[in-house]
C-alpha positions as CSV (number, residue, x, y, z in Angstrom):
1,X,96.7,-9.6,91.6
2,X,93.0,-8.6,91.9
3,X,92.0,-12.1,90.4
4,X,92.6,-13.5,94.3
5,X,89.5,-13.8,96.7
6,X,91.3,-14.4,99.7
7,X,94.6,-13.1,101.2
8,X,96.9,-15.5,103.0
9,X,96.9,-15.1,106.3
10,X,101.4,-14.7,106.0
11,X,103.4,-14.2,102.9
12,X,107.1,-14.9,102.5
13,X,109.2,-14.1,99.4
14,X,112.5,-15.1,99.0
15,X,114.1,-12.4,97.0
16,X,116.5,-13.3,93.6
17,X,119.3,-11.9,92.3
18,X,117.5,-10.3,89.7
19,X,114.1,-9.7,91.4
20,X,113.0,-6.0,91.9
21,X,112.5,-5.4,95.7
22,X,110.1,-2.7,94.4
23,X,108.0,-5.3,92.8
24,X,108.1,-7.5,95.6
25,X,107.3,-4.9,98.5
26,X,104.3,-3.6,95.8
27,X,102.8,-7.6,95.8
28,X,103.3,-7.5,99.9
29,X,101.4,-4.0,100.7
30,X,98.4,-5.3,98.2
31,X,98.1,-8.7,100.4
32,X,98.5,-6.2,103.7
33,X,95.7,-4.4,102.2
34,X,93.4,-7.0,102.0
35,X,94.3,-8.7,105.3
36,X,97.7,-10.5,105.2
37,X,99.0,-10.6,109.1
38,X,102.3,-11.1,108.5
39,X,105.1,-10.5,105.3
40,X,108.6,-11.0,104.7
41,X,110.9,-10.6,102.3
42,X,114.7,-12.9,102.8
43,X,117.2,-11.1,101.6
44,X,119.9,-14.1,101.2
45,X,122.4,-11.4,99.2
46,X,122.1,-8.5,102.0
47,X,121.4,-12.0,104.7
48,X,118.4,-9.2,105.9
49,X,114.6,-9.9,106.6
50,X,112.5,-7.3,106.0
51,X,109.0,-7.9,108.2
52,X,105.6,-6.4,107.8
53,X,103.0,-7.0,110.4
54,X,99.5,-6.2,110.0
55,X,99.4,-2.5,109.0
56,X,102.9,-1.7,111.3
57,X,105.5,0.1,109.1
58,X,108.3,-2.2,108.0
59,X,111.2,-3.5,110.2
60,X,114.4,-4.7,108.6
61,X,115.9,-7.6,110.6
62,X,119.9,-8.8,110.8
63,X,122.1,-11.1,112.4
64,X,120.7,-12.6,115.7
65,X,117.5,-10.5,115.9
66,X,114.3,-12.2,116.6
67,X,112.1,-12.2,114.0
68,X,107.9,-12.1,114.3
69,X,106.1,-14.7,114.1
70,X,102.1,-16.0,114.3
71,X,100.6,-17.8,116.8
72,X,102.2,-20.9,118.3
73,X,105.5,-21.3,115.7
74,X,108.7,-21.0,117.3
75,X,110.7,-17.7,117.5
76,X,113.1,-17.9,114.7
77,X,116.8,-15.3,114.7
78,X,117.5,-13.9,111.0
79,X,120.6,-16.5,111.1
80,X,118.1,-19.2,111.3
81,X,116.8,-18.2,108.6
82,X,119.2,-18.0,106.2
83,X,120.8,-21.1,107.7
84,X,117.5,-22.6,106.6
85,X,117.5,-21.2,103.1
86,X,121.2,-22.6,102.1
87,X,120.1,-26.0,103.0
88,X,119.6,-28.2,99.7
């Protein structure tokens, strides 16, 4: 991961079946680190978002919660969300 100059400003990673969450939260907390705003891992299996902003501990988001966003884009709910993700 060191081979990146520059740190997106937010990350989003939709998790997989056979995806280690370890491995995933590891690749978030190195962006954080070097100045990622906002991360979030969808959880389509557990339908849970688990948010990250700016150095803040993690939050794990369900249901109808709102979720955080940047600047000027709409508030989105966790049911949104993975409305959004089932679409094909």
């Amino acid at each position: 991961m060191d081979c990146y100059k520059v740190s997106p400003d937010w990350l989003i990673e939709i998790r997989s079946p056979d995806q280690s969450t370890l491995d995933i939260q590891h690749k978030i907390l190195h962006c954080l680190s070097k100045g990622t705003e906002l991360a979030r891992i969808i959880d389509n299996q557990q339908k849970q978002i688990w948010v990250w902003k700016n150095q803040e501990l993690l939050f794990v988001y369900a249901d109808n919660d709102r979720i955080p966003t940047l600047d000027n884009i709409s508030e989105l709910t966790v049911a949104t969300v993975m409305a959004m993700t089932q679409q094909r």
